[in-house]
Residue, then its C-alpha position, 0 to 999 in steps of 0.5 A: x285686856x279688860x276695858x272697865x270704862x265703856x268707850x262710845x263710838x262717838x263722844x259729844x260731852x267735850x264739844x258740848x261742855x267747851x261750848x256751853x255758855x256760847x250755846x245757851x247765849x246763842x239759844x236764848x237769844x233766839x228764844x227770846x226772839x220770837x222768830x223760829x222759821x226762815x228768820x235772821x239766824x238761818x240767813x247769817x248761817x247761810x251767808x256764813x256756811x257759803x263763805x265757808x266753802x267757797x260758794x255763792x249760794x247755801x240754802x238751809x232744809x230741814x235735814x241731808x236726805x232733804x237737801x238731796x232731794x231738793x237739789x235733784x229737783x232743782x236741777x230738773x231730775x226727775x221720771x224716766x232719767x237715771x242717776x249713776x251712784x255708789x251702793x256703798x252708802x247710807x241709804x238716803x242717798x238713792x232714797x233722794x234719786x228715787x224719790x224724785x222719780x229717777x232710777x239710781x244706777x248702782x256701780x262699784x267702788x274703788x278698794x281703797x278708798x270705798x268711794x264711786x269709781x269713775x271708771x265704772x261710772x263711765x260704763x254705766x252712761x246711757x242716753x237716759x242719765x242725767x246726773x251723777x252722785x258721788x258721795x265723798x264717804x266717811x269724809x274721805x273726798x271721792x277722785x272728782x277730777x275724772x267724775x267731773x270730766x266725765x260729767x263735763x263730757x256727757x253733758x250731765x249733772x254732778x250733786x255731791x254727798x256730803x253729808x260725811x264731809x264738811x270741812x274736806x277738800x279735794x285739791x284744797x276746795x271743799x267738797x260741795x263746791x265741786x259739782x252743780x250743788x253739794x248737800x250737807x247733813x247736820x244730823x247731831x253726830x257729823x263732823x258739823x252736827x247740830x242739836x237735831x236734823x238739818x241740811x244745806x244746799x252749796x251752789x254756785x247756780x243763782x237759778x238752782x239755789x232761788x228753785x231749792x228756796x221755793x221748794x224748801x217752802x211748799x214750792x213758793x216764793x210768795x207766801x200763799x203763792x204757790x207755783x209748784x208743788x214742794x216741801x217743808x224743809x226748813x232748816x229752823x232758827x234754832x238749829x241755825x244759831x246752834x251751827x252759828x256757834x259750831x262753824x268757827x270750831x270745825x278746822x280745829x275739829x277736823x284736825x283733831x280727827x286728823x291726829x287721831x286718826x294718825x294715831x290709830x293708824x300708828x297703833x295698829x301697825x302690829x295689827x296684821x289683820x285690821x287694815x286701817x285706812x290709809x291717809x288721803x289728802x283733804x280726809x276729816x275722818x268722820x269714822x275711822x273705818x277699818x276692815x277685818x276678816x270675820x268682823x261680826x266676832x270681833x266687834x261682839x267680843x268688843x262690845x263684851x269689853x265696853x267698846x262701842x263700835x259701828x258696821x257703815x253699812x252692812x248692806x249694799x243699796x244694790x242688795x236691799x229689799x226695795x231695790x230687788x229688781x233695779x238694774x245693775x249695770x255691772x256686779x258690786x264685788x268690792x262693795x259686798x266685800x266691804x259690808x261684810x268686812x268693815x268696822x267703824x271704831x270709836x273716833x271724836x277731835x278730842x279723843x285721848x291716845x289712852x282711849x285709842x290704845x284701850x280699844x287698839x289692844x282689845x281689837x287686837x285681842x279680839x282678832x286673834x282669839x280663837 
């Protein structure tokens, strides 16, 4: 079959239009403020973002990888400590471990659900690590019972990634109010996206979130008073009134991406060859990732039909040229496997089923050419 209209991978045109006049509303009315930085449109989204998932404290920075940053900073991660993670991530998230100093220690994930597997991160303790980070990918939370026992155990820290997964929960709490801080993306095309970067630090740790709020701000909690060296990584009003009107919509949002994931799982129940993600307790499905043998061919053939699809991630953190040389606790098979095998198919709340069945047929036709 030949797809004439082109399908993108992500489709932001329906949530903007519905929006509209509230967002310009919510923008002019900030404009006409005069207050851009730190001012009452950043405190209400924290005030609101915490009520949200459940927490006492959410700080506002100026994008994901900031928040993690911070937030391994806060708690006192630094040189010499190691910080057990997935290779099988966007990667921000050893980026952030590296760049407080730290060591990021890569350990396998679990086959089905690609997160971090807790047994191999049980393994991989030694005296020098300090935390754990497990990122709840593609908005799928990762098993935290085992990760936080472990933590609890040892004795060491648990920072979440959530930048995939506003709105999941592992056993009906959000993810980011699991650990000792959660760290939120609101990169344009996550589940909650604003019109540009931003990030947020969920804690339920009065001391952590004062310390993330000094070192959003050069390290000061005093303007021009100084007391340690930090950054600027202010979530902006802008950006904050934008999140102010979106917030209210995510539930409905995430239960759109729940249907349609459903949806595709029943289409490609033909497809012997795809293998879709199975359904998980708590999911908000930013991708829809399948895997398919000889993926590079068959999302070329897509894209020559006008269906736009994406490889999250074609390289493991482990193997890329900056971490040449880092230790490796055990071998990352099942994460190498992924890579070459995963495929991110178009997926938005408001995606129609003649949309889904348009790039189901194609992507069954491209698997089964020759």
């Amino acid at each position: 079959m030949a797809v004439h209209t082109r399908i993108p991978v992500l489709d932001l045109a329906p949530q903007m239009e519905s929006l509209w006049e509230e967002l310009t509303r919510a923008i002019q009315r900030t404009l006409r403020s005069t207050h851009f930085i730190l001012g009452p449109e950043v405190r209400a989204f924290e005030q609101e973002a915490a009520s949200y998932l459940g927490v006492a404290h959410a700080v506002g920075c100026n994008s994901g990888t900031d928040a993690l940053v911070i937030a391994l900073r806060a708690l006192g991660i630094g040189p010499g400590d190691e910080v057990i993670t997935t290779p099988f991530t966007f990667f921000a998230t050893a980026e952030a471990i590296s760049q407080v100093g730290a060591e990021p220690v890569f350990v396998d994930v679990d086959e089905d659900s690609m997160n971090l597997d807790p047994d191999l991160a049980e393994r991989a303790v030694t005296a020098r690590t300090r935390a754990v980070l497990p990122v709840h990918l593609f908005g799928r939370p990762c098993a935290m019972g085992p990760i936080l026992e472990l933590a609890a155990r040892h004795g060491f820290k648990v920072v979440e990634d959530c930048a995939q997964s506003f709105g999941a929960r592992w056993q009906g709490r959000p993810t980011g109010s699991l650990g000792h801080a959660g760290c939120f993306s609101f990169f344009p095309s996550k589940n909650l996206g604003g019109c540009g970067d931003g990030g947020l630090i969920a804690t339920d740790d009065g001391a952590l979130a004062d310390l993330a709020r000094a070192l959003r701000a050069h390290g000061s909690r005093t303007k021009y008073h100084n007391e340690m060296v930090g950054y600027n990584s202010r979530l902006d009003e802008l950006q904050a009134a934008v999140l102010r009107v979106k917030l209210p919509r995510l539930e409905a949002w995430n239960e759109g991406r729940r249907r349609a994931a459903d949806t595709y799982r029943l289409l490609l129940e033909g497809c012997q060859t795809v293998r879709a993600p199975a359904p998980a307790e708590g999911h908000v499905y930013h991708q829809f990732t399948v895997r398919i043998p000889g993926r590079d061919r068959a999302q070329a053939r897509l894209k020559e039909q006008g269906i736009e699809t994406m490889v999250y991630y074609p390289v493991p953190c482990h193997r890329l040229e900056v971490y040449q040389g880092s230790r490796v606790r055990a071998a990352c098979p099942v994460a190498e496997r992924l890579c070459a095998e995963v495929l991110s198919l178009p997926i938005w709340p408001e995606m129609e089923e003649p949309a889904q069945a348009a790039v189901v047929e194609a992507l069954a036709g491209a698997v089964a050419g020759p």
